[in-house]
C-alpha positions as a printed NumPy array, in Angstrom:
array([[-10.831, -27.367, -17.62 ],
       [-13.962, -25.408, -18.721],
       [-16.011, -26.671, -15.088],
       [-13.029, -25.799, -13.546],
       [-13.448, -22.292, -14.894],
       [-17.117, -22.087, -13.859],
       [-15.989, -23.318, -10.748],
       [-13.038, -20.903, -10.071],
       [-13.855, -18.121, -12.327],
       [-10.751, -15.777, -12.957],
       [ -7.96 , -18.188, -13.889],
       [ -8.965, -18.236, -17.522],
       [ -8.631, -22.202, -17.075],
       [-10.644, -22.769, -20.424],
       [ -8.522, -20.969, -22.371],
       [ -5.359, -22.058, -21.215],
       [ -5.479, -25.747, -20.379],
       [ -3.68 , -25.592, -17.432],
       [ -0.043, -23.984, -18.727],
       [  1.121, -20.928, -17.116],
       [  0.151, -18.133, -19.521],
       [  0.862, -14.348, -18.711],
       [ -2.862, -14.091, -17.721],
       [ -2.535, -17.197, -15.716],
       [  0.319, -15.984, -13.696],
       [ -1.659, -12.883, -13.315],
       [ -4.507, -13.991, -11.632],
       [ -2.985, -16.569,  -9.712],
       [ -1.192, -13.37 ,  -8.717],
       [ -4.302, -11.209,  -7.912],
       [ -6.965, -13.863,  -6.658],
       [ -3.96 , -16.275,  -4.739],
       [ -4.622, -19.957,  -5.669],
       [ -7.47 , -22.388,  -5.751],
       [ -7.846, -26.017,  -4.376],
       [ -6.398, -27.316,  -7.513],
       [ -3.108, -25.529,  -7.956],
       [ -0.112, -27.402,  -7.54 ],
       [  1.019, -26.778,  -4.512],
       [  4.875, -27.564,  -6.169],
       [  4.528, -25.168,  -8.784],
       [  7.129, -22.233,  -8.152],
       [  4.185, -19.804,  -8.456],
       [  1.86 , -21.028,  -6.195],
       [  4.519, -21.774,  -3.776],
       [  5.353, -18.458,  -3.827],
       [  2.274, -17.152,  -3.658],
       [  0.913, -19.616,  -0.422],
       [  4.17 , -17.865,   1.4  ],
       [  3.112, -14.528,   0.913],
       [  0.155, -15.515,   2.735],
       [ -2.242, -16.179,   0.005],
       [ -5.178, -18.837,   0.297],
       [ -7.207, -20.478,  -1.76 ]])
């Protein structure tokens, strides 16, 4: 999870480990989502169908 941070900086993957924290839902909010979101998570899901890409 820490390359993945350097690699998508924003998510706060590091600090999270990959559960959906406030701050997590936040960014994946703000910045849409990367190559390695779920694409089954409700979040993401939601977020690809407001027209947000990765």
């Amino acid at each position: 999870m820490i390359a993945l941070e350097q690699e998508h900086p924003g998510y706060g993957f590091a600090v999270h480990k990959g559960y959906p924290t406030p701050a997590h839902l936040a960014a994946l909010r703000q910045l849409g989502p990367c190559a390695q979101h779920r694409r089954s998570y409700a979040p993401v899901r939601q977020s690809l169908a407001q027209g947000a890409l990765f």
